[in-house]
C-alpha positions in Angstrom: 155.3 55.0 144.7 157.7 57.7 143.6 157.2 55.9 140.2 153.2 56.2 139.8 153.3 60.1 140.7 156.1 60.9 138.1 153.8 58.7 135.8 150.7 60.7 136.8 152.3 64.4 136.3 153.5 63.5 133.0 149.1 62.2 132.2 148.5 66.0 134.0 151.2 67.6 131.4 149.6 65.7 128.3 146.4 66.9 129.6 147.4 70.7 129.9 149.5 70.6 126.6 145.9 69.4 124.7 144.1 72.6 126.3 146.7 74.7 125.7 146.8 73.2 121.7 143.0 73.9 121.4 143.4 77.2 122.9 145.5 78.6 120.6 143.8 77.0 117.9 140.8 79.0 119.2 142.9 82.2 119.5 143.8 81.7 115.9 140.4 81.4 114.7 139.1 84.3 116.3 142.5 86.5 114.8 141.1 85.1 111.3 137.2 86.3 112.0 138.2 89.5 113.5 140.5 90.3 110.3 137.4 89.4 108.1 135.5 91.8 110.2 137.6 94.9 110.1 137.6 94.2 106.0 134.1 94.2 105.9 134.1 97.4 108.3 136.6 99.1 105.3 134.6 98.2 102.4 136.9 95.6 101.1 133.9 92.5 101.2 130.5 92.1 99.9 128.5 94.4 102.5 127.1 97.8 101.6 125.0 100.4 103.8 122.4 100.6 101.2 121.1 98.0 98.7 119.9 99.3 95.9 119.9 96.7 93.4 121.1 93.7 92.2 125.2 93.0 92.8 127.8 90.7 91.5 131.5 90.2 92.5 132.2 92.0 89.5 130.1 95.6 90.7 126.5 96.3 89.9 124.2 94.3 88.0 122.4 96.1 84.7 118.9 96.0 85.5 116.8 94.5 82.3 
């Protein structure tokens, strides 16, 4: 008996260590977005207040 309930704590652990794995995986992800975002916010990314023409990585297109 004492065998089965050490048996099923250690299928509870395996089952908590999986959450906690996908949670910081998670927490990790959302780190990474919410760096991207405060870029963005500082002008270091592709989005400008106003668009007023045609852009390229490299600055501003030449219109033809």
């Amino acid at each position: 008996m004492l065998a089965r309930d050490v048996r099923l704590q250690g299928d509870k652990l395996e089952k908590l260590e999986a959450i906690v794995t996908k949670q910081a995986v998670q927490d990790q992800r959302m780190n990474e977005l919410d760096r991207r975002i405060e870029e963005l916010r500082h002008g270091r990314g592709f989005v400008t207040r106003d668009i007023d023409g045609l852009w390229g990585s490299m600055g501003r297109v030449k219109e033809s």
